[in-house]
Backbone bond lengths (Angstrom), bond angles and torsions (degrees), N, CA, C in turn:
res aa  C-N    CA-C-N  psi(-1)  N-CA   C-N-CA  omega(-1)  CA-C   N-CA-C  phi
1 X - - - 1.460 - - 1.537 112.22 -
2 X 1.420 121.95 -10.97 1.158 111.34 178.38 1.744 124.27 -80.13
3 X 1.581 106.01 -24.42 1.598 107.32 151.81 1.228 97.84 -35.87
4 X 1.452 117.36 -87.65 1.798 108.52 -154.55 1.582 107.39 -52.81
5 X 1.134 135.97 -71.91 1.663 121.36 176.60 1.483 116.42 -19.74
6 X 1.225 119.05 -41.33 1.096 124.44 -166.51 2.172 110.72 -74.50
7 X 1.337 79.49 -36.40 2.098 96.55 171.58 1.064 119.55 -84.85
8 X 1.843 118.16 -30.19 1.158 93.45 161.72 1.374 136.13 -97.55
9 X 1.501 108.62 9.79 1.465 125.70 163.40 1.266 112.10 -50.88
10 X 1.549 97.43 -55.09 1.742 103.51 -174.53 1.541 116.47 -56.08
11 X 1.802 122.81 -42.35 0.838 117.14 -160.37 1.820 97.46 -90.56
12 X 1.005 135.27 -2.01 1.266 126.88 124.04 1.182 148.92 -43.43
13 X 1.039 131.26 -52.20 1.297 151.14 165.31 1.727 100.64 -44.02
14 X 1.369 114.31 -60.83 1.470 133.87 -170.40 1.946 92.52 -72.89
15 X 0.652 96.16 -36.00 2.540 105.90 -171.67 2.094 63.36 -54.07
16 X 1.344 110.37 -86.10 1.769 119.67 -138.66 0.923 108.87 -52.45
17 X 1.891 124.95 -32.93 1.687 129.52 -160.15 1.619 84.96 -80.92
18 X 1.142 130.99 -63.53 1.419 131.73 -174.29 1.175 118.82 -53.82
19 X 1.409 134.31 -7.20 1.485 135.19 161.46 1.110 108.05 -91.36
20 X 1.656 129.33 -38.04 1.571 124.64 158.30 1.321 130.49 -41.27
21 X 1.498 95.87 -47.79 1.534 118.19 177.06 2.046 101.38 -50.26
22 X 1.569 90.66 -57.73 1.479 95.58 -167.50 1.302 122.46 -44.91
23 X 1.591 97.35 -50.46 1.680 121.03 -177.55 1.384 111.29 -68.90
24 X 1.013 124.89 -9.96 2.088 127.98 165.75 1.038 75.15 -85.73
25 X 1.292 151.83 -96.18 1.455 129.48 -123.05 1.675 101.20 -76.14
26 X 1.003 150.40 -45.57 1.469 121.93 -179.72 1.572 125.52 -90.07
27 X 1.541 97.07 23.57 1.341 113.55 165.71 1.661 125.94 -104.75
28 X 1.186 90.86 -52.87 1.652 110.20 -178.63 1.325 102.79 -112.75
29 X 1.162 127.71 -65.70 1.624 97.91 -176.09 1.944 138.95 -84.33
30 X 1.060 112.51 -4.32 1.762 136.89 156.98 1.454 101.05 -49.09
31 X 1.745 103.25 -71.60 1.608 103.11 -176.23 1.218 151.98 -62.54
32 X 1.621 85.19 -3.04 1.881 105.29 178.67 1.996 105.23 -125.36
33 X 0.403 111.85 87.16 2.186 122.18 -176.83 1.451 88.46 -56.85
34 X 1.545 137.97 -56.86 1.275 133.58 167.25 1.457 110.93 -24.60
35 X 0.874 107.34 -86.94 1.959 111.06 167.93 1.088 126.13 -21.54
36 X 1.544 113.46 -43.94 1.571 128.98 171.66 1.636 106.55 -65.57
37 X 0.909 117.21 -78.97 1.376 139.71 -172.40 2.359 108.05 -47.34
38 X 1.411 83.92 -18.14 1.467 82.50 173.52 1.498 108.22 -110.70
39 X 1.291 128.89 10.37 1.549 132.72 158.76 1.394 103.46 -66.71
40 X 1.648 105.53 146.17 1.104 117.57 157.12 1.302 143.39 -42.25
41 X 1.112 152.39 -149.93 1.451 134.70 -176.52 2.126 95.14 -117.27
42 X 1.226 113.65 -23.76 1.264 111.77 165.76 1.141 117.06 -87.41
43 X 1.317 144.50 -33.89 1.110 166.55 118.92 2.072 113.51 14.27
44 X 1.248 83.43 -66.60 2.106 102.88 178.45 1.564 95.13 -73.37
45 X 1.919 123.48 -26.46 1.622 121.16 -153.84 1.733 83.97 -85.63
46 X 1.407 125.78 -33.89 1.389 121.68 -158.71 1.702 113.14 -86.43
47 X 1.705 114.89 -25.42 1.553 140.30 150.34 1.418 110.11 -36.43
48 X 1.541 109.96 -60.82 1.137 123.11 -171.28 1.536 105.31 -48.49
49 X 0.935 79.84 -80.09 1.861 105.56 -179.14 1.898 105.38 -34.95
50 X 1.318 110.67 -60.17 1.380 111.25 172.96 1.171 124.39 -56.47
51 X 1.035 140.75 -30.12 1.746 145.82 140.36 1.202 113.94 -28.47
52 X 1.340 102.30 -75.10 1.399 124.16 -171.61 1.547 114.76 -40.36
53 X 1.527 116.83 -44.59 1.435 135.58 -158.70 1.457 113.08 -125.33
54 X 1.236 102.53 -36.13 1.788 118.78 -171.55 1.582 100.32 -33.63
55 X 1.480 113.18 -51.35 1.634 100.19 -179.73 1.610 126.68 -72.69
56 X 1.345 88.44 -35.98 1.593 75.71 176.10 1.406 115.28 -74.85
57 X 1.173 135.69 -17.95 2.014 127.66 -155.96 2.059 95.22 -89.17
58 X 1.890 91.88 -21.35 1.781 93.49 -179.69 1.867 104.30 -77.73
59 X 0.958 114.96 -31.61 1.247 124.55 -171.88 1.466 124.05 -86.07
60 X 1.612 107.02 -33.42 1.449 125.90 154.71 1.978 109.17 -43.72
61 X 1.316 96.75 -69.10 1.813 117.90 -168.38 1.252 95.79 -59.86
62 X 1.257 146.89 -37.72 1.930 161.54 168.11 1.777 93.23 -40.75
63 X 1.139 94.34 -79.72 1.693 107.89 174.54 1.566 117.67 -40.50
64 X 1.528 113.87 -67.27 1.390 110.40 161.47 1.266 135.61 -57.65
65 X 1.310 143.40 -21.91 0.950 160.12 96.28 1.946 110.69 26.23
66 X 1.268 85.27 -102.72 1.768 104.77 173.89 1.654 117.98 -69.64
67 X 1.470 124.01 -12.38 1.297 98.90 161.70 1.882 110.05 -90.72
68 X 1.146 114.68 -10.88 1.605 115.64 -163.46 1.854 75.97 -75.38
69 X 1.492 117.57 -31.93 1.743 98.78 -155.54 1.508 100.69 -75.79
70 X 1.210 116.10 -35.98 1.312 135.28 175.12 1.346 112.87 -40.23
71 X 1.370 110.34 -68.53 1.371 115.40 -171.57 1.687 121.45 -70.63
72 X 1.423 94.19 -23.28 1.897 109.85 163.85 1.704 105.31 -73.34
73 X 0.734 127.63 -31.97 1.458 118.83 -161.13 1.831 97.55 -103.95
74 X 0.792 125.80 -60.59 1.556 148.10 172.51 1.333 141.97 -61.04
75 X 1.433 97.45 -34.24 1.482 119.34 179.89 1.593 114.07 74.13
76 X 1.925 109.33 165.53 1.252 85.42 -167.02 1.442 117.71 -91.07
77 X 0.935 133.27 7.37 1.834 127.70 167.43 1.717 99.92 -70.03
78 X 1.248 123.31 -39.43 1.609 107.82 -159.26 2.026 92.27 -85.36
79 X 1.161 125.99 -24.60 1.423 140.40 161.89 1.279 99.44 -41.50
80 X 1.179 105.90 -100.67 1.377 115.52 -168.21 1.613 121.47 -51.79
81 X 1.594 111.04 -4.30 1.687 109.04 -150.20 2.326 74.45 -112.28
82 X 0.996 97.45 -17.65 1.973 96.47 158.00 1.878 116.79 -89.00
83 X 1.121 105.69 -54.43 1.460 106.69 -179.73 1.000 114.77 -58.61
84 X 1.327 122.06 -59.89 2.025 114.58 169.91 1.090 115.07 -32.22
85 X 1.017 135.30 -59.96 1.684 122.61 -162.51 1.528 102.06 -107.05
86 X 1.372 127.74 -10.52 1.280 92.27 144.69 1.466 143.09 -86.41
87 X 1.336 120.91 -20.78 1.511 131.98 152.88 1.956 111.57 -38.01
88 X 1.349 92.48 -63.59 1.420 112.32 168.09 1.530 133.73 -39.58
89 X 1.071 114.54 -56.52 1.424 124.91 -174.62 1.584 105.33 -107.23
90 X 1.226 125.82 -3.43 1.510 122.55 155.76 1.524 107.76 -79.78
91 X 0.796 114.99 -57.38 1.617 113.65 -179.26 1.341 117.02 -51.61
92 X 1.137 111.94 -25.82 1.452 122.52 -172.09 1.896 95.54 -79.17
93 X 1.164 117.89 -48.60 1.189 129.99 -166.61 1.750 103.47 -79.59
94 X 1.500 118.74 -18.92 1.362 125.60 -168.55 1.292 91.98 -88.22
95 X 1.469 129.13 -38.89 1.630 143.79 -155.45 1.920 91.26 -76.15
96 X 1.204 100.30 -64.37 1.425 101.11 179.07 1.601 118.41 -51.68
97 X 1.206 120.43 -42.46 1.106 132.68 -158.21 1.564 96.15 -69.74
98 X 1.762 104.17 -55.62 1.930 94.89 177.32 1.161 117.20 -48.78
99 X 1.656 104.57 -51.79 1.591 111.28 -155.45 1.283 106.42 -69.46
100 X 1.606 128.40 -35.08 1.535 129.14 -179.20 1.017 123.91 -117.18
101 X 1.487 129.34 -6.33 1.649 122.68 173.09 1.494 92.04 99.26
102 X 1.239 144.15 -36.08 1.392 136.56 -170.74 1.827 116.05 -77.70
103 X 0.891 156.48 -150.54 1.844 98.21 -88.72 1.416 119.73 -64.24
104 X 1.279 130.98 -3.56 1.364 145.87 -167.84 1.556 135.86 -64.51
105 X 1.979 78.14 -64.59 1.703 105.48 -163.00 1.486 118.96 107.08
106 X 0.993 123.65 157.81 1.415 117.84 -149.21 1.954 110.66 -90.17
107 X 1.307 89.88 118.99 1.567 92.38 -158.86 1.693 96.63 -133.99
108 X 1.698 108.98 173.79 1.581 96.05 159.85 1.670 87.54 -163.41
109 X 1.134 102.91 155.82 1.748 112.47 164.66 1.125 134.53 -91.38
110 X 1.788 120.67 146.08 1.403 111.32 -168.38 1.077 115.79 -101.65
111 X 1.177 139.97 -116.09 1.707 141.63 179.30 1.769 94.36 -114.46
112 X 1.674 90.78 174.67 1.224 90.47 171.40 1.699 125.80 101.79
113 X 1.528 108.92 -21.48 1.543 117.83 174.50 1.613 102.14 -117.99
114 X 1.267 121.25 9.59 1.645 135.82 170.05 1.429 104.26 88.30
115 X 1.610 97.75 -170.81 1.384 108.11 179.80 1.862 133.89 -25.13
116 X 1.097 121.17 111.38 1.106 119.90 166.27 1.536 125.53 -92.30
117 X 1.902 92.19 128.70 1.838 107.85 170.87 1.314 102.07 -51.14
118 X 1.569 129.32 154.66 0.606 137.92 148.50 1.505 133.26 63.84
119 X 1.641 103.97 -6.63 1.390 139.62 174.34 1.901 106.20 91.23
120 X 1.422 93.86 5.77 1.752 92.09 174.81 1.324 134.03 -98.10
121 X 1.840 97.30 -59.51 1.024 107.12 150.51 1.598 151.13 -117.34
122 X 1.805 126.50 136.95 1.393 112.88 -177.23 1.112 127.72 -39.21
123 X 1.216 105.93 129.04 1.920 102.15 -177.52 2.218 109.60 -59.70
124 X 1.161 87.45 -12.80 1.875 93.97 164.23 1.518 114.49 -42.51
125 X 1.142 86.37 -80.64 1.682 109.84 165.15 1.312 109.00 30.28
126 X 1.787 90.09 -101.34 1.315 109.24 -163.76 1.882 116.98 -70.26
127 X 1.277 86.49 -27.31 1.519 83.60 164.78 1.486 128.71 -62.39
128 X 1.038 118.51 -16.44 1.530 127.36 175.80 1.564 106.29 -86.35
129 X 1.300 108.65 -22.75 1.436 105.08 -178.44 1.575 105.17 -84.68
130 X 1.709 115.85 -13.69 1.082 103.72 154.88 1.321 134.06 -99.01
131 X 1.241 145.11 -10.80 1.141 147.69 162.21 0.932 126.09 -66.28
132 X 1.814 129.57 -24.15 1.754 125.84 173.97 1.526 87.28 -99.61
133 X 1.202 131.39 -26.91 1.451 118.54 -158.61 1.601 102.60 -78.38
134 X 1.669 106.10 -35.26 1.829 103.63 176.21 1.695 98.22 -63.26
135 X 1.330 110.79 -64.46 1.621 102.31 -170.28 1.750 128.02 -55.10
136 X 1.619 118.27 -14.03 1.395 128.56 143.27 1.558 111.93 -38.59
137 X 1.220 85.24 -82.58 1.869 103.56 -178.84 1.643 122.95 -31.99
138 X 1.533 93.22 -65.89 1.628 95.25 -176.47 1.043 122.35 -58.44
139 X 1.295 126.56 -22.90 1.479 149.20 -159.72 2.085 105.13 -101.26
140 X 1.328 109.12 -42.26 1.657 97.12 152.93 1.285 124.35 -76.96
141 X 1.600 125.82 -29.26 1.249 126.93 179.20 1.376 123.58 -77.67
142 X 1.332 112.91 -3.49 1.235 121.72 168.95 1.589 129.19 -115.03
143 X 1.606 103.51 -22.26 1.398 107.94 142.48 1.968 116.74 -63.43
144 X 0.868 112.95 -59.29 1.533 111.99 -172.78 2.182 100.98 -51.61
145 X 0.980 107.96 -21.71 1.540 102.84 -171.35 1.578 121.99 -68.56
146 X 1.342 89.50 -10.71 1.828 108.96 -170.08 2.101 84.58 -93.15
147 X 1.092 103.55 -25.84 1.673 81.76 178.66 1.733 133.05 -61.06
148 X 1.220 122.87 179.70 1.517 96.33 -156.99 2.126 69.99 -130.99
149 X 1.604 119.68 58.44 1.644 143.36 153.04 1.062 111.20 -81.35
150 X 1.524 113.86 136.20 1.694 116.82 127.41 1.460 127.80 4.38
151 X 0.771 123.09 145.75 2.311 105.44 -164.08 1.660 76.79 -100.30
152 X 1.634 135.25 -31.39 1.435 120.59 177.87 1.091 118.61 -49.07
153 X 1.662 127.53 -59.35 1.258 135.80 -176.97 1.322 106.29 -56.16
154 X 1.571 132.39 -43.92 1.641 120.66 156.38 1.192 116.69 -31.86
155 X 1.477 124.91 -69.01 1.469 116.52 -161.79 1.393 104.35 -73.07
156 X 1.433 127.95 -14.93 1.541 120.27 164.66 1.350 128.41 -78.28
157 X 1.684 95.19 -32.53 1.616 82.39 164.40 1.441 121.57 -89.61
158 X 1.205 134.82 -24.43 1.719 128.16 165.96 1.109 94.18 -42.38
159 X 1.749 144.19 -42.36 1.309 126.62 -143.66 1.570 111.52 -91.42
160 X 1.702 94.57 -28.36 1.440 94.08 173.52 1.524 114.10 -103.33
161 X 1.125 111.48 8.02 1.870 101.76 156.01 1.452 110.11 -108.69
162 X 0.950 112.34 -47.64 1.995 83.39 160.16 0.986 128.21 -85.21
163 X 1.332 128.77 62.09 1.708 150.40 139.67 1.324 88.71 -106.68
164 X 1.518 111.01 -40.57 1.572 102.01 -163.14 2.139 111.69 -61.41
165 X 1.119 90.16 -49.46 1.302 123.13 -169.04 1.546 92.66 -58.53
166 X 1.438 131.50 -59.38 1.436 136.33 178.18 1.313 119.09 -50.99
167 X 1.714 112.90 -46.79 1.252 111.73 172.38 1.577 122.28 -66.15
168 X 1.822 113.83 -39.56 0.826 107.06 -172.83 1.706 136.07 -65.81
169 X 1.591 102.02 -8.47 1.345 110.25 177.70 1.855 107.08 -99.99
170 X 1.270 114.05 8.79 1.600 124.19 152.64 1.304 106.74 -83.75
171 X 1.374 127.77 -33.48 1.478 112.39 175.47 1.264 120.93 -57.62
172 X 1.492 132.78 -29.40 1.244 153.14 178.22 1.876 108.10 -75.04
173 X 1.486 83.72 -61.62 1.571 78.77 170.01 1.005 148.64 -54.86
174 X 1.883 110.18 -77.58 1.364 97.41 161.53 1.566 153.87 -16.38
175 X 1.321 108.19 -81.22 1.457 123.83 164.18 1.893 114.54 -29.45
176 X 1.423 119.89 -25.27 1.226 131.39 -179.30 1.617 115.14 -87.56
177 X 1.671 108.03 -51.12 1.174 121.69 -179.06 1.506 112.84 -76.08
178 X 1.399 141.81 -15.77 0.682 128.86 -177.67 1.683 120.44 -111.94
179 X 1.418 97.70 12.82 1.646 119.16 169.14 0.737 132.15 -143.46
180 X 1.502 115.12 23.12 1.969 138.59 145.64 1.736 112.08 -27.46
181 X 1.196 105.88 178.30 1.571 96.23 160.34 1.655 115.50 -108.32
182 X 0.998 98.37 3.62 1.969 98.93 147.49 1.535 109.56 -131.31
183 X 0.938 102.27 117.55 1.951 94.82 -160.07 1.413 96.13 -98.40
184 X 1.614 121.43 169.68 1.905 112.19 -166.33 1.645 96.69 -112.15
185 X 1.904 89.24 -17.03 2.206 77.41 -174.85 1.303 90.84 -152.34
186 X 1.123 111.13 136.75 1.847 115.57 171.38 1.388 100.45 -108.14
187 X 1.465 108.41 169.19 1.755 124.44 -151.68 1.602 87.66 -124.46
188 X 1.354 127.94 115.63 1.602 115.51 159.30 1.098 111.82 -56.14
189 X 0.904 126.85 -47.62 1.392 128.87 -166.38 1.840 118.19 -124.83
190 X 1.563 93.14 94.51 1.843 103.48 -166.80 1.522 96.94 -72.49
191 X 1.328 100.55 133.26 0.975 116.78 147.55 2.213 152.45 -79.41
192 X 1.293 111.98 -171.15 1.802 97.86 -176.48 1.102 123.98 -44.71
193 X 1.792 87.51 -43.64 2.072 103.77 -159.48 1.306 103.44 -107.99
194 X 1.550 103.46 94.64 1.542 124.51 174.40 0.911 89.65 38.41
195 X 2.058 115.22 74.68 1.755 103.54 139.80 1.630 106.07 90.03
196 X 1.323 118.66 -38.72 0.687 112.80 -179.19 1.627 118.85 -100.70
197 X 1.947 128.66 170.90 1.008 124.84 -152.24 1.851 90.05 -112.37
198 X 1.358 105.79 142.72 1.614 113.20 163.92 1.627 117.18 -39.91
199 X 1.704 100.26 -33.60 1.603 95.36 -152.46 2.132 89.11 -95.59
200 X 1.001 93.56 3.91 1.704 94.61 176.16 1.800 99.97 -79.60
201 X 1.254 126.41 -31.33 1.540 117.16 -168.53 1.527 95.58 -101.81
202 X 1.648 129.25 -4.29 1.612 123.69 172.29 1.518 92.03 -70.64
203 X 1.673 114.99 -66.55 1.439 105.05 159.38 1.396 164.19 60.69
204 X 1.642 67.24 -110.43 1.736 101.71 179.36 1.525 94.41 -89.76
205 X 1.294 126.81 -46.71 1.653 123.12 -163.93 1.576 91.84 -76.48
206 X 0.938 146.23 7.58 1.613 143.10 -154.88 1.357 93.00 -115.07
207 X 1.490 121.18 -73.62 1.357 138.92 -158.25 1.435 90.10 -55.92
208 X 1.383 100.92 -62.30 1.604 100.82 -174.70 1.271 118.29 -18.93
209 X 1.533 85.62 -91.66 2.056 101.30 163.74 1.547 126.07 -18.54
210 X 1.022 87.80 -42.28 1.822 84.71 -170.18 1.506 101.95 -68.25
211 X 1.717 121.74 -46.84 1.316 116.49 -163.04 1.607 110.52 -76.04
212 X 1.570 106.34 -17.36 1.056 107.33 -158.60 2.071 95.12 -74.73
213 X 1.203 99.24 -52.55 1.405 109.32 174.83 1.511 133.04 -50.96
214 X 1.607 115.44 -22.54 1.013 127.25 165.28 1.678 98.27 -74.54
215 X 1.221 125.57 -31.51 1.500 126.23 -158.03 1.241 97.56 -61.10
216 X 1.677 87.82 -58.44 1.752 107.08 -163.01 1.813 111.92 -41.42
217 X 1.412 107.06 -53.34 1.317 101.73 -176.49 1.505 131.40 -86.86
218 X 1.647 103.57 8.31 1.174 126.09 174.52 2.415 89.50 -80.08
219 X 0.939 109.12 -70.05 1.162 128.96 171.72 1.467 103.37 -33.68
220 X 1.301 149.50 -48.65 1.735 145.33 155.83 1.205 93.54 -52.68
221 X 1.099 166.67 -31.54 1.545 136.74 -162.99 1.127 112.90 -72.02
222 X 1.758 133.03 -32.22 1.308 146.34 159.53 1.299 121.29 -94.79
223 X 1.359 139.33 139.39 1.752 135.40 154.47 1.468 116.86 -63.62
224 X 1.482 86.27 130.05 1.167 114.73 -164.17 1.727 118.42 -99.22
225 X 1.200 130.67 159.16 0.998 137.66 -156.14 1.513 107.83 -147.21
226 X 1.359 124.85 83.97 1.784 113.38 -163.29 1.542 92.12 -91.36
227 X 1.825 101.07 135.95 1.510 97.26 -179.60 1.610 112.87 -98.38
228 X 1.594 106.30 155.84 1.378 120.31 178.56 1.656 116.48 -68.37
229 X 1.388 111.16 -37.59 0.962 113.38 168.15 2.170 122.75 -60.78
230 X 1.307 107.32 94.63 1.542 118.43 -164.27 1.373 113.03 -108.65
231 X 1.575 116.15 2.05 1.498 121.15 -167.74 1.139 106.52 -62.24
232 X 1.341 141.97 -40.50 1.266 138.89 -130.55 1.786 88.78 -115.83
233 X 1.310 136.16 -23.24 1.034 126.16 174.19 1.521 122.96 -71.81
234 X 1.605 97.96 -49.99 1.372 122.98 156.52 1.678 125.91 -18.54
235 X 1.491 88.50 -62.01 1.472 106.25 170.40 1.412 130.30 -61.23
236 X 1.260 105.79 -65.92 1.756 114.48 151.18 1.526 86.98 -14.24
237 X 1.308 112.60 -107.86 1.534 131.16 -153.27 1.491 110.33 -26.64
238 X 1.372 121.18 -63.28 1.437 127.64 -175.67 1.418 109.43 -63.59
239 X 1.162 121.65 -57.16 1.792 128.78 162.49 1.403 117.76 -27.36
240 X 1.632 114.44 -38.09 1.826 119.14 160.62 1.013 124.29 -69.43
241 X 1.401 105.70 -43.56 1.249 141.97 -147.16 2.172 81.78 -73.19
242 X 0.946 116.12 -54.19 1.438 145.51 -166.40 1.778 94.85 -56.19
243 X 1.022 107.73 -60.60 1.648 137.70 -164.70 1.560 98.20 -61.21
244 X 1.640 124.19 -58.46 1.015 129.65 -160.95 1.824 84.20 -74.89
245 X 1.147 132.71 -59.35 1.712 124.82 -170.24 1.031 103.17 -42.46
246 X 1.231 103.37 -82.08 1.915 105.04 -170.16 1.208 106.74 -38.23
247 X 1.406 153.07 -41.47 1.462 146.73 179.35 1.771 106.54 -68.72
248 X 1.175 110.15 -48.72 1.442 88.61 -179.03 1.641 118.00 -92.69
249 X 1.695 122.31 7.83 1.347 90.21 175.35 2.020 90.24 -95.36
250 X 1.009 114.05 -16.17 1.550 109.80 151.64 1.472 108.45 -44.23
251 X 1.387 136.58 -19.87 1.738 91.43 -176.93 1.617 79.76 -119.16
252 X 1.272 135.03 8.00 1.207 130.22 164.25 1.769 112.71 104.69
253 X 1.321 91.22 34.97 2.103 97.20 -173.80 0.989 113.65 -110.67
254 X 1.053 142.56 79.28 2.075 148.17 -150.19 1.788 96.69 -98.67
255 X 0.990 137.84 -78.59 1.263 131.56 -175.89 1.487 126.77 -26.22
256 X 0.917 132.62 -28.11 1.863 149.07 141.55 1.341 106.15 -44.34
257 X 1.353 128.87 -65.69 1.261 114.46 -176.99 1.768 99.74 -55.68
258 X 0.836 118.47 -99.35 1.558 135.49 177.13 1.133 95.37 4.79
259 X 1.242 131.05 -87.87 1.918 119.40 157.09 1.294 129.41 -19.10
260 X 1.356 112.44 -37.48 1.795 106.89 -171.09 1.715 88.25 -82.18
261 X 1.563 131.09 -43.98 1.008 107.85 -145.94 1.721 86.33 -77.37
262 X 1.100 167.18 -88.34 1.478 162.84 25.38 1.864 80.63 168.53
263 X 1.216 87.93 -47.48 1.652 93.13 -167.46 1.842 122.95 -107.30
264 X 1.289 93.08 -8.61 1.425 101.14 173.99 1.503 125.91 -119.60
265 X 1.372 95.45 -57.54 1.624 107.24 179.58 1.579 101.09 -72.92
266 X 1.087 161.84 -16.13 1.327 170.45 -84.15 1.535 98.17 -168.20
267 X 1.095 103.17 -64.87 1.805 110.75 -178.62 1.616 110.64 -74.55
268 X 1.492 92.25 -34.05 2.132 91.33 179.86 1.395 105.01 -53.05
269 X 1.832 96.41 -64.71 1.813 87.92 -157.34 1.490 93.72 -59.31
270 X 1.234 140.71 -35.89 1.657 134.08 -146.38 1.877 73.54 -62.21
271 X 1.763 128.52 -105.08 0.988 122.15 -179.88 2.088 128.01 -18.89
272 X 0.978 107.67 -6.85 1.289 82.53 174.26 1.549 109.86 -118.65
273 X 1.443 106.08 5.15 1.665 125.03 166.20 1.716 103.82 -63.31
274 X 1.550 106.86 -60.83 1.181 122.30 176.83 1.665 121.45 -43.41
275 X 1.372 116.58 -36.55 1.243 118.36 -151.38 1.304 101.10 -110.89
276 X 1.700 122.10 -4.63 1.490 120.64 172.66 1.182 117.95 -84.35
277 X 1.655 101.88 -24.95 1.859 105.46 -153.41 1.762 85.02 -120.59
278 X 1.193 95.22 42.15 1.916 90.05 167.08 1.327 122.14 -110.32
279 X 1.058 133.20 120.40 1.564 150.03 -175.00 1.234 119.33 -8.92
280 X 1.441 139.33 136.57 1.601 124.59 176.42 1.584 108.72 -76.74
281 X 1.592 116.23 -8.34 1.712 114.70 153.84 1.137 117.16 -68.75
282 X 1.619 120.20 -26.64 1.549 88.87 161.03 1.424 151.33 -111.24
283 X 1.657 86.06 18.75 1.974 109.01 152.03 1.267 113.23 -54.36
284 X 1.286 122.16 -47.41 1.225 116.96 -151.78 1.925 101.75 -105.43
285 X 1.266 111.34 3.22 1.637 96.13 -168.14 1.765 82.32 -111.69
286 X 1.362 125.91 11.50 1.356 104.89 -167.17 1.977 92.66 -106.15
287 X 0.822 94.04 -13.80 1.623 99.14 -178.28 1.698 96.36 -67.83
288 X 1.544 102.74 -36.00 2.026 92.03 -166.74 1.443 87.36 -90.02
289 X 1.130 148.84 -34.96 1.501 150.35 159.28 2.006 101.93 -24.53
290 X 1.307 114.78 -57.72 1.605 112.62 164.61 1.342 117.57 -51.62
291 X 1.056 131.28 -38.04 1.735 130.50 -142.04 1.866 84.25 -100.56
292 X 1.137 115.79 -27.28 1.527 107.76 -172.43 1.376 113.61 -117.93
């Protein structure tokens, strides 16, 4: 197992440098054309290209990243039996959301996060809804496991704090990303909270939920084994979590953070305090906790 630790280190390492990368360019170099215009002629060819791609290859490595951790820690039915339906049923909900305004509000995407399904949405997308949304999840469901609950109220509360946890680092985001000075999706119709619409963060906590809940009981069909090792999810999360701040107190939107952290970062570390320093009895009694 240390091959895979070792790959998905890398594709970590590469997820964070490529969001750094990203965040200089629509920080410092977008805002000055002087700067641009005095690059070399390979220089403007490698800009190009980073625009062009920069989101998807960060969002690609996010994905690779968290399924290699997934499938090391989890194996691949409980991997794949999360990624399917969340890849799946976000897109489905992203597809609707362009084409009809429902669960969202009426929005559309621009260039820049790659190929678009259906001509609406980037096939990125949904992958992002799986990579922070697994590292939300695993990270309440494995804090909540050390509780001495009902194993129901576990799988209800992982489900409703990582929706919580998912949405809450869209509060940060959104409102930032979509009023950059190359923005990736404009809103027809802006809404209260910076631009953005109330029924865009019901949403996000909705979609969540749904995949998460299909996960969950995809996840009882086999015994399960939640691992202690949480760094790498953690990271994911805060590493966005990171990405979305720095972009919006760059365009000058502070109240989002203050929200994301209150409601996101707040509950992570609390849950991932919980889920490091929990007993090796309760590795092993949560597996017969599945079977019954």
């Amino acid at each position: 197992m240390e091959k895979f630790m070792r790959i998905e280190q890398t594709f970590l390492i590469g997820h964070i440098l490529s969001m750094a990368f990203g965040l200089a360019g629509l920080l410092v170099v977008l805002p000055n054309p002087d700067f641009i215009a005095a690059l070399p002629e390979i220089g403007k060819t490698a800009f190009a290209w980073s625009m062009a791609g920069g989101g998807v290859v960060y969002m690609l490595l996010g994905t690779s990243a968290v399924a290699v951790y997934a499938y090391r820690t989890l194996g691949m039915w409980h991997c794949l039996g999360f990624m399917v339906p969340a890849i799946g049923l976000s897109l489905v909900s992203e597809l609707l959301g362009t084409s009809t305004g429902f669960p969202f509000g009426h929005y559309h995407y621009l260039s820049g996060l790659g190929y678009k399904i259906a001509g609406l949405v980037p096939f990125t997308i949904p992958l992002s809804w799986f990579y922070i949304g697994f590292s939300a999840y695993i990270i309440a469901r494995a804090g909540l496991e050390t509780l001495a609950i009902p194993q129901l109220l576990k799988y209800v509360g992982a489900i409703g704090f990582g929706s919580l946890l998912l949405t809450s680092w869209d509060f940060v985001l959104d409102p930032a990303m979509s009023q950059t000075t190359v923005p990736f999706w404009v809103w027809e119709q802006p809404g209260a909270f910076f631009g953005m619409p109330y029924e865009n963060f019901a949403g996000w906590f909705g979609t969540g939920a749904v995949f998460m809940t299909v996960a969950t009981f995809i996840w009882r069909l086999k015994p399960l084994t939640l691992p202690n090792d949480l760094g790498l999810p953690l990271a994911v999360y805060l590493a966005n979590f990171a990405f979305a701040t720095i972009t919006s107190l760059a365009a000058g939107i502070y109240p989002p953070i203050l929200l994301g952290i209150i409601l996101g970062i707040v509950p992570l570390l609390f849950f991932y305090q919980m889920a490091t320093t929990r007993s090796p009895y309760q590795n092993v009694t949560e597996s017969l906790e599945e079977v019954m």
